[in-house]
DRENTORKOL-3810 file (N, C-alpha, C; in nm, 4 decimals):
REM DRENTORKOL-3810
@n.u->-0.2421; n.v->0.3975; n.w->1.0243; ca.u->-0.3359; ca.v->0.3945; ca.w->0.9145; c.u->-0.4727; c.v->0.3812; c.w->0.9735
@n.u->-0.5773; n.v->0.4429; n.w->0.8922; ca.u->-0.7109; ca.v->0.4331; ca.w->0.9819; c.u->-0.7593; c.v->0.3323; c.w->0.9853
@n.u->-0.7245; n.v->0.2171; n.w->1.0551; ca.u->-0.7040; ca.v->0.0807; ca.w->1.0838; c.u->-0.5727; c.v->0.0538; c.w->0.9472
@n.u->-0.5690; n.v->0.1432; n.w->0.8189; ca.u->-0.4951; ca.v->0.0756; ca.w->0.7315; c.u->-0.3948; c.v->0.1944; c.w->0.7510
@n.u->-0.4535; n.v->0.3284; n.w->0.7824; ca.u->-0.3080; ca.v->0.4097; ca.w->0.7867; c.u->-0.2470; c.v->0.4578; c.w->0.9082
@n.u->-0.3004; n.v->0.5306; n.w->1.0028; ca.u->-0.2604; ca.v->0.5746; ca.w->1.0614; c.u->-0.1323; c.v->0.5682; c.w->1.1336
@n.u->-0.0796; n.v->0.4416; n.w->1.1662; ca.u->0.0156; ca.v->0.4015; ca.w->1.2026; c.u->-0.0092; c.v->0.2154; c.w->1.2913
@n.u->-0.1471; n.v->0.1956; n.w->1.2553; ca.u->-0.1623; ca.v->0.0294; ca.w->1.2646; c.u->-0.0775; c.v->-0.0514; c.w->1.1806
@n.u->-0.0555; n.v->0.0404; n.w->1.0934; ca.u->0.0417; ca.v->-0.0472; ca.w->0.9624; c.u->-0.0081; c.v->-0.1558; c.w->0.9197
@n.u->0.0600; n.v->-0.2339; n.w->0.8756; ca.u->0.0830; ca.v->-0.3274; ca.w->0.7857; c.u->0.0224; c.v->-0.2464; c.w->0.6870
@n.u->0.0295; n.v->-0.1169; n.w->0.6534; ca.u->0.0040; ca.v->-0.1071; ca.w->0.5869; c.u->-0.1397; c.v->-0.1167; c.w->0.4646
@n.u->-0.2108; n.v->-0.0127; n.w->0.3650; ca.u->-0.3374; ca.v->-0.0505; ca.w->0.3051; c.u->-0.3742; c.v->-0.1945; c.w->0.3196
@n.u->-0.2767; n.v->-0.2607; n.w->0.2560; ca.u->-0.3014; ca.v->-0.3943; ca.w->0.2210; c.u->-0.2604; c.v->-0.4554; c.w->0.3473
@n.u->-0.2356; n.v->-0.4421; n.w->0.4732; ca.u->-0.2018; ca.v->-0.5263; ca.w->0.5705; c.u->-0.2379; c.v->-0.4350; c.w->0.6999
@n.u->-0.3527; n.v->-0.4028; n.w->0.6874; ca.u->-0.4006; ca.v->-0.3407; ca.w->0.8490; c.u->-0.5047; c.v->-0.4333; c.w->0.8438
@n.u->-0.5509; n.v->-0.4972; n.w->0.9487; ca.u->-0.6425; ca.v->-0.6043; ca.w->1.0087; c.u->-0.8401; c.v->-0.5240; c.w->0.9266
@n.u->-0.8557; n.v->-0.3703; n.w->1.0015; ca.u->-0.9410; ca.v->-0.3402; ca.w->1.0017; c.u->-0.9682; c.v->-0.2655; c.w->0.9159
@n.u->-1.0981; n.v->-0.2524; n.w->0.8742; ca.u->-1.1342; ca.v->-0.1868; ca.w->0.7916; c.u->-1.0747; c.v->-0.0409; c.w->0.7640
@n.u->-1.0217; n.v->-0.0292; n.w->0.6289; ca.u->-0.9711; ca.v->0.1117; ca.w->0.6303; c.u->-1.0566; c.v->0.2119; c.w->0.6664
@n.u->-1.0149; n.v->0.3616; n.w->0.6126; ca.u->-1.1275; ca.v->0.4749; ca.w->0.6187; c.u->-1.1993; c.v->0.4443; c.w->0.4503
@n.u->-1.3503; n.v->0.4321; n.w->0.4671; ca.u->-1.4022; ca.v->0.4244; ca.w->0.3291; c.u->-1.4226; c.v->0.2877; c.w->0.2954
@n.u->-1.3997; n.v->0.2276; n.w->0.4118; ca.u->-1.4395; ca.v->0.0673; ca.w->0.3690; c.u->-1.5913; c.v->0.0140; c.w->0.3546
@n.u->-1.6551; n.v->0.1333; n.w->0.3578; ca.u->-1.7873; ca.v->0.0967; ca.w->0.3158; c.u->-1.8231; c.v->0.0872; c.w->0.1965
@n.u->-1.6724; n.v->0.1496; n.w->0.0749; ca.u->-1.6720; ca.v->0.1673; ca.w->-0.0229; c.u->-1.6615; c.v->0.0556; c.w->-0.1219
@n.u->-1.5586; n.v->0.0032; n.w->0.0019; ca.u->-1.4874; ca.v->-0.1155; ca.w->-0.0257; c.u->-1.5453; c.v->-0.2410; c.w->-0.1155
@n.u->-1.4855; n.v->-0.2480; n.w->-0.2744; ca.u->-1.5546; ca.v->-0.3966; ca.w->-0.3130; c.u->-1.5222; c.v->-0.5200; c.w->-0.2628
@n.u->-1.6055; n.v->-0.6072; n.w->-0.2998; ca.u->-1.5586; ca.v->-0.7563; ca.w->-0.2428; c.u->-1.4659; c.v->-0.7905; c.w->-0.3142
@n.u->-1.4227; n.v->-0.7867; n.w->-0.4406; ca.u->-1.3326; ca.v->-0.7899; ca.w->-0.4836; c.u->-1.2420; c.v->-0.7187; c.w->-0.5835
@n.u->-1.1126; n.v->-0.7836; n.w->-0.6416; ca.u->-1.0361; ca.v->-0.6800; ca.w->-0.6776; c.u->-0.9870; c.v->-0.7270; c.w->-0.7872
@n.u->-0.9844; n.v->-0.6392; n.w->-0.9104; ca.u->-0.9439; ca.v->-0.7098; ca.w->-1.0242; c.u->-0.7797; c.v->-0.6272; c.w->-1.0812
@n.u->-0.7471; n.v->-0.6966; n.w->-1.0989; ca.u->-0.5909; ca.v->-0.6663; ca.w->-1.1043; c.u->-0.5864; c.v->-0.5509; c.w->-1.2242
@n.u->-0.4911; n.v->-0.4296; n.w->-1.2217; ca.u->-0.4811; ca.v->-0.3663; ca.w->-1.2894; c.u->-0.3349; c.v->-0.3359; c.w->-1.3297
@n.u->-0.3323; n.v->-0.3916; n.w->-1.4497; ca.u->-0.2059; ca.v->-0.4230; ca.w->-1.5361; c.u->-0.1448; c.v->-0.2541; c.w->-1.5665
@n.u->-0.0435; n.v->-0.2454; n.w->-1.5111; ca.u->0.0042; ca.v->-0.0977; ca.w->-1.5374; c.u->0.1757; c.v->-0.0942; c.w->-1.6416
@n.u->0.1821; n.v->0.0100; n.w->-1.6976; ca.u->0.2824; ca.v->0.0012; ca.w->-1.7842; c.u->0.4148; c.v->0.0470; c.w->-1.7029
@n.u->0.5189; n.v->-0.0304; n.w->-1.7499; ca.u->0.6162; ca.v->-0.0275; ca.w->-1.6916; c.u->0.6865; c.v->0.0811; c.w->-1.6592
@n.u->0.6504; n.v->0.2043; n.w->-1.7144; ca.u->0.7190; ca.v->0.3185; ca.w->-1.6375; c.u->0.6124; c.v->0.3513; c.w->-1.5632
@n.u->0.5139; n.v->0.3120; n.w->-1.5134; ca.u->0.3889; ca.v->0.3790; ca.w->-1.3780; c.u->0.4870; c.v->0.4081; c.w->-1.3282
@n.u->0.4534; n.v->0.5475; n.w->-1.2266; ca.u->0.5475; ca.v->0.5993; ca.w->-1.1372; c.u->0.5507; c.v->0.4759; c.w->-0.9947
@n.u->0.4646; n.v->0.4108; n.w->-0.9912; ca.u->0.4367; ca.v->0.3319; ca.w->-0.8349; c.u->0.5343; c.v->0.1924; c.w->-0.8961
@n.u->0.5385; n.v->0.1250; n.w->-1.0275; ca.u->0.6189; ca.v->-0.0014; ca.w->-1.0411; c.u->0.7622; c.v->0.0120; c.w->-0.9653
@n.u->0.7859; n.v->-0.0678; n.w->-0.8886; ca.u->0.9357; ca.v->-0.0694; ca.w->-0.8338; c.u->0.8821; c.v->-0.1227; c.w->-0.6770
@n.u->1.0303; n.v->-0.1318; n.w->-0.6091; ca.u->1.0137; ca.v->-0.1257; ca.w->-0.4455; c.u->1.0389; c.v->-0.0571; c.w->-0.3848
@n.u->0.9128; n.v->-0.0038; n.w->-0.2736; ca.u->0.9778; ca.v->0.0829; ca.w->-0.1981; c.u->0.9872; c.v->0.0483; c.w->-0.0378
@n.u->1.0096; n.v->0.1470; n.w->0.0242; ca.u->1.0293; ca.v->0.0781; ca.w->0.2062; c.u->0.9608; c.v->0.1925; c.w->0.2539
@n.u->0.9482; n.v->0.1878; n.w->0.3664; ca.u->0.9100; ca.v->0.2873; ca.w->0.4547; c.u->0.9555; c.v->0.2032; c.w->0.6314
@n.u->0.9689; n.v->0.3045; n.w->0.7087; ca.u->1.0251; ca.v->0.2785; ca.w->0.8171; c.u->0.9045; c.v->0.3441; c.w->0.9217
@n.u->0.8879; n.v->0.2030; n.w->1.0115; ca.u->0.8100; ca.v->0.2402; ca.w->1.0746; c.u->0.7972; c.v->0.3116; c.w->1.2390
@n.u->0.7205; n.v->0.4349; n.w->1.2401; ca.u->0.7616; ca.v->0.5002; ca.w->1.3359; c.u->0.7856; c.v->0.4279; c.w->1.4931
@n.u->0.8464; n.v->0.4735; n.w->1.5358; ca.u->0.8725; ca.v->0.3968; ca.w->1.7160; c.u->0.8613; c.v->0.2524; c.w->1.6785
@n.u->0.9372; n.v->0.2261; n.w->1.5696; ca.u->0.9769; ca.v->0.0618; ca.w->1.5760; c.u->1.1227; c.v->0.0382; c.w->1.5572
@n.u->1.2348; n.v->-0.0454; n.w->1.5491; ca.u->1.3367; ca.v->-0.0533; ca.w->1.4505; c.u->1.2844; c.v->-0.1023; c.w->1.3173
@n.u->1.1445; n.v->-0.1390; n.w->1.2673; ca.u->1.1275; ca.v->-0.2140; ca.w->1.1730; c.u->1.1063; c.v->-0.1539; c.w->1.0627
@n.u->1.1044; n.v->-0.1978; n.w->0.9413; ca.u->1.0245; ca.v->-0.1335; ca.w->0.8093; c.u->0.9908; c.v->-0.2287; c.w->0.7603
@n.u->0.8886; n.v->-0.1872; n.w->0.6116; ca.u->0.7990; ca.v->-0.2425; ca.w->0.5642; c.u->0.9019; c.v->-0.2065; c.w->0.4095
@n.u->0.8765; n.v->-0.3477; n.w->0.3488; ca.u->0.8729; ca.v->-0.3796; ca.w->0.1521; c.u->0.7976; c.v->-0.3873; c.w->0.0908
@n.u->0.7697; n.v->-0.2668; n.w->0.0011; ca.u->0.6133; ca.v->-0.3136; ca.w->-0.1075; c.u->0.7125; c.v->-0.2856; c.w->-0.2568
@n.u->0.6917; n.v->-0.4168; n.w->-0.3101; ca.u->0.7797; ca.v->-0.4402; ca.w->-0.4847; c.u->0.6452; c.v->-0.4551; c.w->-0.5025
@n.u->0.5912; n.v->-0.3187; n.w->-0.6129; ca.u->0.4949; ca.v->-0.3399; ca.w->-0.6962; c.u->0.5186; c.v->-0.3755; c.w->-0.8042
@n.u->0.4661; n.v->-0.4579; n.w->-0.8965; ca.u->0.4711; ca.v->-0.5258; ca.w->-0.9972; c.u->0.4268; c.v->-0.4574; c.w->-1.1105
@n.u->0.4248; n.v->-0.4768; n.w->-1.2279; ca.u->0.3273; ca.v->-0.3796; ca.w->-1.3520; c.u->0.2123; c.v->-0.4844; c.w->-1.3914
@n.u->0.2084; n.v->-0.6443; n.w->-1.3402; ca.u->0.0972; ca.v->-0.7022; ca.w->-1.3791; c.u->0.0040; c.v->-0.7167; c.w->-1.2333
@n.u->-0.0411; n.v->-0.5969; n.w->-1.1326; ca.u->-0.0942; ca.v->-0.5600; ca.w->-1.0843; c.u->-0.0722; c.v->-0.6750; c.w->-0.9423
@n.u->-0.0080; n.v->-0.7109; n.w->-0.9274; ca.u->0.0157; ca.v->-0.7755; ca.w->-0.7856; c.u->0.1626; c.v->-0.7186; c.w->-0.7125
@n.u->0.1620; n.v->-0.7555; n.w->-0.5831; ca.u->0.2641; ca.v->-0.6629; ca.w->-0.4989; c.u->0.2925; c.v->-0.7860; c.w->-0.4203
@n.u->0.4238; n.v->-0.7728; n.w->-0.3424; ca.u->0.4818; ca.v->-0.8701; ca.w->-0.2632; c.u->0.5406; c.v->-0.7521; c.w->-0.1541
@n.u->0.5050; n.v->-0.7957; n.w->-0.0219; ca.u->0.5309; ca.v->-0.6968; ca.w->0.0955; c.u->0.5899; c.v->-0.8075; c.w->0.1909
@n.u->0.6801; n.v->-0.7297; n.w->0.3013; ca.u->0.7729; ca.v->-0.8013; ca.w->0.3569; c.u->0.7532; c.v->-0.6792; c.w->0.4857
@n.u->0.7095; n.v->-0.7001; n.w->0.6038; ca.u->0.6869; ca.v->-0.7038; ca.w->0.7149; c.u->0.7630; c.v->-0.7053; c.w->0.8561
@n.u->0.8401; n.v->-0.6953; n.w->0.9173; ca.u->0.8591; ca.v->-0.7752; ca.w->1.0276; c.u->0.8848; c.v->-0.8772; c.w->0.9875
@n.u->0.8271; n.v->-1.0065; n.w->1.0623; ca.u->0.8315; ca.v->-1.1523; ca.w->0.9986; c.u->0.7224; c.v->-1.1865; c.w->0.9233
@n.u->0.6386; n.v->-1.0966; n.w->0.8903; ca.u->0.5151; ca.v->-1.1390; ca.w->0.7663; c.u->0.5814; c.v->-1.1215; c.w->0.6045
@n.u->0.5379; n.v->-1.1866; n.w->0.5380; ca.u->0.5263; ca.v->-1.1948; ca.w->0.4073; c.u->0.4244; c.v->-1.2600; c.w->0.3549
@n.u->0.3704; n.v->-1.1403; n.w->0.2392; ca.u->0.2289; ca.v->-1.1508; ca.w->0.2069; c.u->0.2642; c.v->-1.1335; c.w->0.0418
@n.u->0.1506; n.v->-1.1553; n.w->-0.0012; ca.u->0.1437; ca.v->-1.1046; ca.w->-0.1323; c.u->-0.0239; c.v->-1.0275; c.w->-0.2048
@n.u->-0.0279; n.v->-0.9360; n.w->-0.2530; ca.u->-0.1501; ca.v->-0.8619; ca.w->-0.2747; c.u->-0.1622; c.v->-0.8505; c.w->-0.4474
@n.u->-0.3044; n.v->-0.8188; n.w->-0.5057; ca.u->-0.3451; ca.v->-0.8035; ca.w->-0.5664; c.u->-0.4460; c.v->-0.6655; c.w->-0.5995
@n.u->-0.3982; n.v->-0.5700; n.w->-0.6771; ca.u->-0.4853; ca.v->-0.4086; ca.w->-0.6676; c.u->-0.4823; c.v->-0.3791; c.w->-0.7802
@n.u->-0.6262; n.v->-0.2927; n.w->-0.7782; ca.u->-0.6780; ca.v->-0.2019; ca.w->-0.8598; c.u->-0.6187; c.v->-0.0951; c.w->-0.8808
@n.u->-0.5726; n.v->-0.0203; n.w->-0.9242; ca.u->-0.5075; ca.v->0.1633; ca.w->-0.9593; c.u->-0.5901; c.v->0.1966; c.w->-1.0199
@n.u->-0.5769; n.v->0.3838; n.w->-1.0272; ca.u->-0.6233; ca.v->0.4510; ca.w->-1.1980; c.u->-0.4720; c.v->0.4449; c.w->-1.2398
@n.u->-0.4792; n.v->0.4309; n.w->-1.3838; ca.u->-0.3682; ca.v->0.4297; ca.w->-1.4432; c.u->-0.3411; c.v->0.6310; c.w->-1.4267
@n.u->-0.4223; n.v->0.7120; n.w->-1.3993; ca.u->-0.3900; ca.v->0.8444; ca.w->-1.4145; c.u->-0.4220; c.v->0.9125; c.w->-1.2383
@n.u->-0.3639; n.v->1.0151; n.w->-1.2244; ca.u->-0.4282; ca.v->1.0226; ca.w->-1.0852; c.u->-0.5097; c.v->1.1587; c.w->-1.1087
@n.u->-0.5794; n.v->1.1661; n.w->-0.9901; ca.u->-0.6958; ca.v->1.2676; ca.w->-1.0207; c.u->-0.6771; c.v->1.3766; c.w->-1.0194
@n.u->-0.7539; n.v->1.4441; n.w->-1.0940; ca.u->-0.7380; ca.v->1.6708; ca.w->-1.0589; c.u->-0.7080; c.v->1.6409; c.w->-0.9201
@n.u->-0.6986; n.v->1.6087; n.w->-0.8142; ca.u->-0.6431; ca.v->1.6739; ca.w->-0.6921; c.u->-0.4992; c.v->1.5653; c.w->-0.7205
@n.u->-0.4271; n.v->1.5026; n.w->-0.7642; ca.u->-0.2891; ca.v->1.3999; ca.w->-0.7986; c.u->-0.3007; c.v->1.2453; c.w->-0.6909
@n.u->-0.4250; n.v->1.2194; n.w->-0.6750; ca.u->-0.3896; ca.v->1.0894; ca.w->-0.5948; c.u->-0.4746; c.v->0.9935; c.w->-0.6924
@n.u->-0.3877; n.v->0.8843; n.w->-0.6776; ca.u->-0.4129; ca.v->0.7330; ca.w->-0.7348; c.u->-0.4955; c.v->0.6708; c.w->-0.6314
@n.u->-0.6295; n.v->0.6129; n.w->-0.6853; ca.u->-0.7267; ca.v->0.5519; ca.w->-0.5931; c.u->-0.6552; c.v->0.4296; c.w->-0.5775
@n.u->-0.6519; n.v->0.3026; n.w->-0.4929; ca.u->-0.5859; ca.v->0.2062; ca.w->-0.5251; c.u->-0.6538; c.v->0.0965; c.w->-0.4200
@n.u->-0.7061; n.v->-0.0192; n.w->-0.4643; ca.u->-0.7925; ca.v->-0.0955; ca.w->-0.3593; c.u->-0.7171; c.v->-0.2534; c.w->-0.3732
@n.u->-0.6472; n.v->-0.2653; n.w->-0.2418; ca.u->-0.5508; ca.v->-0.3933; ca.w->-0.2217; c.u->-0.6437; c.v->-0.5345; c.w->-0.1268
@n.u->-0.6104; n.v->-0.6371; n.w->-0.1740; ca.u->-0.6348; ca.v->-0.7303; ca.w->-0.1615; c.u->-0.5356; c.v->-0.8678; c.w->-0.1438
@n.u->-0.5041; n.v->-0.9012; n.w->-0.0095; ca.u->-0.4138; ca.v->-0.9959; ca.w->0.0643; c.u->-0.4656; c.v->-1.1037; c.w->0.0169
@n.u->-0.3633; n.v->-1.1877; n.w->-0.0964; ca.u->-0.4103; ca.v->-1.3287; ca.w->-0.1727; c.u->-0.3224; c.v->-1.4374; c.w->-0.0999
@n.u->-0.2428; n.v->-1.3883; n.w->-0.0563; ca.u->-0.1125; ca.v->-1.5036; ca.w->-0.0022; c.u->-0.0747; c.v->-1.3792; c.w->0.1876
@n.u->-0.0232; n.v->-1.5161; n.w->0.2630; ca.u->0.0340; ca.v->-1.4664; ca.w->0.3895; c.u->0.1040; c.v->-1.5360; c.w->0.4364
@n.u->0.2140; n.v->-1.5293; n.w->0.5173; ca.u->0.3103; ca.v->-1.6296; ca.w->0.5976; c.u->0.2092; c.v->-1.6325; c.w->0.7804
@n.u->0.1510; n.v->-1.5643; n.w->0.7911; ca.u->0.0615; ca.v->-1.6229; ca.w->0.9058; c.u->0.1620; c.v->-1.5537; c.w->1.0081
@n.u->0.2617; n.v->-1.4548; n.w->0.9729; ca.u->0.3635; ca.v->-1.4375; ca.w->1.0418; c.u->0.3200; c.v->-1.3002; c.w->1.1139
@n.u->0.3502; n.v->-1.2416; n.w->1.2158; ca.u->0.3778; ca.v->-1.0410; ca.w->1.2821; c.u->0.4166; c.v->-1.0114; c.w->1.2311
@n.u->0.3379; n.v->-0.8752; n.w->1.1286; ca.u->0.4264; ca.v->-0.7618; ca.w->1.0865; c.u->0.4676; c.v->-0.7138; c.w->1.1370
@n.u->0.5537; n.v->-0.5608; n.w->1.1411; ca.u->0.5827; ca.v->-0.4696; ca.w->1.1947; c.u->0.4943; c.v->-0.4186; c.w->1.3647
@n.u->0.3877; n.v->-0.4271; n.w->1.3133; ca.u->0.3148; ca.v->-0.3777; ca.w->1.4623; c.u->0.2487; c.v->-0.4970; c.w->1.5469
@n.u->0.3197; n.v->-0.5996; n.w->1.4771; ca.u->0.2960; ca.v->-0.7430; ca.w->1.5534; c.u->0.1410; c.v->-0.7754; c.w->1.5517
@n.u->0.0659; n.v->-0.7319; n.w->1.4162; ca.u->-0.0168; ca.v->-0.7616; ca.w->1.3662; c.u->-0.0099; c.v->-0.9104; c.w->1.3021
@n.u->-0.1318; n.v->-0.9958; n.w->1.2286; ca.u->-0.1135; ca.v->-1.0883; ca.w->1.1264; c.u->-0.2349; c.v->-1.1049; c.w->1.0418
@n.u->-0.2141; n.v->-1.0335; n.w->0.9277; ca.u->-0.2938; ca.v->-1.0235; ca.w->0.8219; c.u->-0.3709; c.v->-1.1349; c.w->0.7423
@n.u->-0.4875; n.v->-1.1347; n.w->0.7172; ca.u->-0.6026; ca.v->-1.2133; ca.w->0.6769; c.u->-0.5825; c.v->-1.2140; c.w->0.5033
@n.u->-0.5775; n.v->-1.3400; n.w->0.4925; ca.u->-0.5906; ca.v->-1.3371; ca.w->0.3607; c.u->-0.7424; c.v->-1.3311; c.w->0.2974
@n.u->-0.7653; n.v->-1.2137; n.w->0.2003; ca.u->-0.8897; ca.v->-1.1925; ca.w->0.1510; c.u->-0.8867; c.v->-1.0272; c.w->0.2004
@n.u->-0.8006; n.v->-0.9697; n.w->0.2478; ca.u->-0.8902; ca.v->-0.8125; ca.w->0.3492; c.u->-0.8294; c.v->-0.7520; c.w->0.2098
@n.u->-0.9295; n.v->-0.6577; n.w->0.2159; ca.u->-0.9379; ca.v->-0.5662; ca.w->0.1035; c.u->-0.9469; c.v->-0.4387; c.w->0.1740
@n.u->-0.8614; n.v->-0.3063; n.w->0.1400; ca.u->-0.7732; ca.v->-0.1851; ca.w->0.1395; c.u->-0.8227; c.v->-0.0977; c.w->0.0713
@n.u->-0.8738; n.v->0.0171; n.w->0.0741; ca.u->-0.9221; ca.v->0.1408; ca.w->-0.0292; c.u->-0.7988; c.v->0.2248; c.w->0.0549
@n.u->-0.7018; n.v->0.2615; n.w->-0.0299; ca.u->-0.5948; ca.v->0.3790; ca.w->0.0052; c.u->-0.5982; c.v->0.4840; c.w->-0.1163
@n.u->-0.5223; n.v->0.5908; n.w->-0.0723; ca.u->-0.5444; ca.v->0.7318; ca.w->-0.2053; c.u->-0.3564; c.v->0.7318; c.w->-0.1816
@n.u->-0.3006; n.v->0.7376; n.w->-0.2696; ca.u->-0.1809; ca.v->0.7377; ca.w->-0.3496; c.u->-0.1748; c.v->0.8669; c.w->-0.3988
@n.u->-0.0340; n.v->0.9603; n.w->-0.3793; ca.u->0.0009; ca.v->1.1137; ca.w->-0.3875; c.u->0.1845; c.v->1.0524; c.w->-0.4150
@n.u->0.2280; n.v->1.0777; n.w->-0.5441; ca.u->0.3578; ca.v->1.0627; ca.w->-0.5642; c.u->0.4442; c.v->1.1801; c.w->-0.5516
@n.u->0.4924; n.v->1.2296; n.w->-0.4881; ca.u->0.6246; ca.v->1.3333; ca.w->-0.5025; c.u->0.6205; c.v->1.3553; c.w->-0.6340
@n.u->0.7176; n.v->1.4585; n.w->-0.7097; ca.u->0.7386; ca.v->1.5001; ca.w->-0.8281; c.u->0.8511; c.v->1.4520; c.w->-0.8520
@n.u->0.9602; n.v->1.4000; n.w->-0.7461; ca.u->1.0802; ca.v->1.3732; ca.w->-0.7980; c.u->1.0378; c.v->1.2616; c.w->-0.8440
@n.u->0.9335; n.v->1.1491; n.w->-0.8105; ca.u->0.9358; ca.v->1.0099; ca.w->-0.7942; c.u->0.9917; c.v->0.9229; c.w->-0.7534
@n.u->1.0211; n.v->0.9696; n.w->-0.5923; ca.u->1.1536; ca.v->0.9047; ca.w->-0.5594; c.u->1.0697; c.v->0.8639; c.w->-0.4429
@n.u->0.9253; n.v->0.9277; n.w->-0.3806; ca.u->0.8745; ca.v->0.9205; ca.w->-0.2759; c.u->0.6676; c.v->0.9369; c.w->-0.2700
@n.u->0.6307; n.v->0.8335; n.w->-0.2078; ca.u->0.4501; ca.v->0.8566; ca.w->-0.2337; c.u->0.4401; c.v->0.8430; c.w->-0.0618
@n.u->0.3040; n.v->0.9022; n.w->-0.0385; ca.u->0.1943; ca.v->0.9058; ca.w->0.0556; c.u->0.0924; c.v->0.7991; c.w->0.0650
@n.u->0.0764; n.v->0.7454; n.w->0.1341; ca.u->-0.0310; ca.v->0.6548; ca.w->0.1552; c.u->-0.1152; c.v->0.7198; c.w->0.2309
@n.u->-0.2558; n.v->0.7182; n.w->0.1768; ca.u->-0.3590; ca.v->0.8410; ca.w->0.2631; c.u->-0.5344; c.v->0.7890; c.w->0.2414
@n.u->-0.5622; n.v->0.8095; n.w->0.3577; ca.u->-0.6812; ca.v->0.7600; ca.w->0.3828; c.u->-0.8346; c.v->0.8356; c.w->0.2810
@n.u->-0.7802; n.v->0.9196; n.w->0.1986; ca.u->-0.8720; ca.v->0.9698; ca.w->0.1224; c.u->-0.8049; c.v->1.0932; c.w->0.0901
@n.u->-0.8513; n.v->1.1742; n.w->-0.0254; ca.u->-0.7470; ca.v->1.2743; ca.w->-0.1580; c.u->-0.7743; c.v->1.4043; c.w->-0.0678
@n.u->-0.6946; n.v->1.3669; n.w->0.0507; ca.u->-0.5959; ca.v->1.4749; ca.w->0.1365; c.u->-0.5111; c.v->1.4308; c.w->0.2018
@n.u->-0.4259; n.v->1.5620; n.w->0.2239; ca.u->-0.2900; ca.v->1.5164; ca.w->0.3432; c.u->-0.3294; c.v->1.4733; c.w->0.4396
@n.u->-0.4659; n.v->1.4969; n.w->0.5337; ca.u->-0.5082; ca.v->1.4624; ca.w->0.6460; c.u->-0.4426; c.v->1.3355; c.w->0.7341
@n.u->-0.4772; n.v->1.2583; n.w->0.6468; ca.u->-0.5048; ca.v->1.0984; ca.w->0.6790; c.u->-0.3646; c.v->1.0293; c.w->0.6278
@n.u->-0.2508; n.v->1.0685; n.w->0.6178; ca.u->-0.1385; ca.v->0.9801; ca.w->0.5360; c.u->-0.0304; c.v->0.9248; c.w->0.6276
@n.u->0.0267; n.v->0.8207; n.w->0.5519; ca.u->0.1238; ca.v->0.7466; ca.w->0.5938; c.u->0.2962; c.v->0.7542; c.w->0.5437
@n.u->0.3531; n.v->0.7916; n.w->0.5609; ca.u->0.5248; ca.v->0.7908; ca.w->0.4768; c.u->0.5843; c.v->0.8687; c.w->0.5395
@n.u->0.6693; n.v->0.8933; n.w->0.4496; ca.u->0.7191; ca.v->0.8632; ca.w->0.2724; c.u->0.7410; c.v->0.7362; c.w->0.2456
@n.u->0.7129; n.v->0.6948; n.w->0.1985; ca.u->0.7753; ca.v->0.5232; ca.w->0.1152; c.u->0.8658; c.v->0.5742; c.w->0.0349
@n.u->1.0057; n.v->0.5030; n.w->0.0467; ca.u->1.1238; ca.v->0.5814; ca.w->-0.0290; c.u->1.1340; c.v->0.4415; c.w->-0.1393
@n.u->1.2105; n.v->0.4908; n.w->-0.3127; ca.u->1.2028; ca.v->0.4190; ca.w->-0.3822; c.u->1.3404; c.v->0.3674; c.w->-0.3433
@n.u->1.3327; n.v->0.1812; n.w->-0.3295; ca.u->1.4227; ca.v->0.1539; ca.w->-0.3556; c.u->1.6057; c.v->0.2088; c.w->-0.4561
@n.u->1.5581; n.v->0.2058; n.w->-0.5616; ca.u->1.5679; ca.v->0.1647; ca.w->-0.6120; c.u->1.6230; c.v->0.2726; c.w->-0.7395
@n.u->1.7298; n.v->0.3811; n.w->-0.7504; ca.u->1.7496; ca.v->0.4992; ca.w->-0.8420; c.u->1.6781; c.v->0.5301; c.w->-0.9610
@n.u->1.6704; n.v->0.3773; n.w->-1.0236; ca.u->1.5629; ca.v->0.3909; ca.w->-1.1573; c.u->1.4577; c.v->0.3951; c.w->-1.1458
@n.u->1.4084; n.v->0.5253; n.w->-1.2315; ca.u->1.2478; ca.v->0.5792; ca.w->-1.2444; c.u->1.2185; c.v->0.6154; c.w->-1.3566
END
């Protein structure tokens, strides 16, 4: 992730450094309550490259997420559009409220307070999204696979 995608991982919400666009970045983040069929509510995983490890993000519909790491466990708070844009990505700006102080995946350990600008691209099946450093393929991270059959 570009510090958040490229493959630093932990992911938007759990890369140490400033994403791509973090100049964009607000100081803070106000939770955005999404309805229970949003295509993003649920958990998904993703497996991280040249590791044995993967990553857990259970997004919530009252706009907070719980991610599971390696030995980190965090919990975040984000903004969405409830719609995604003429090009199909969901803007989405994450914010680390809780941490176990623990190594994620890339034996990182995430700051509580870092705030994330990522661009969100869902598959059509909805079974699979992109994590991407701005509304192109360029810059992305996945597939994050859905837990989880129900969509």
């Amino acid at each position: 992730m570009n510090p958040t995608l490229p493959w630093l991982l932990a992911l938007a919400l759990l890369a140490p450094a400033a994403p791509a666009g973090a100049e964009d970045a607000p100081s803070s983040v106000r939770r955005t309550p999404l309805p229970s069929k949003h295509p993003l509510v649920g958990a998904w995983r993703i497996d991280v490259p040249g590791t044995a490890c993967h990553e857990v993000y259970d997004i919530h519909a009252d706009g907070s997420m719980s991610v599971t790491s390696g030995e980190q466990s965090a919990q975040s708070e984000f903004e969405i559009d409830l719609e995604p844009s003429p090009r199909g990505f969901y803007r989405w700006v994450d914010k680390i409220v809780k941490d176990n102080g623990r190594p994620d995946c890339m034996g990182e350990v995430m700051e509580v307070g870092h705030i994330a600008v990522n661009f969100i691209i869902i598959h059509r099946s909805g079974r699979e999204f992109l994590m991407c450093g701005d509304e192109s393929l360029n810059s992305c991270i996945g597939p994050f696979k859905r837990l989880s059959e129900d969509i």
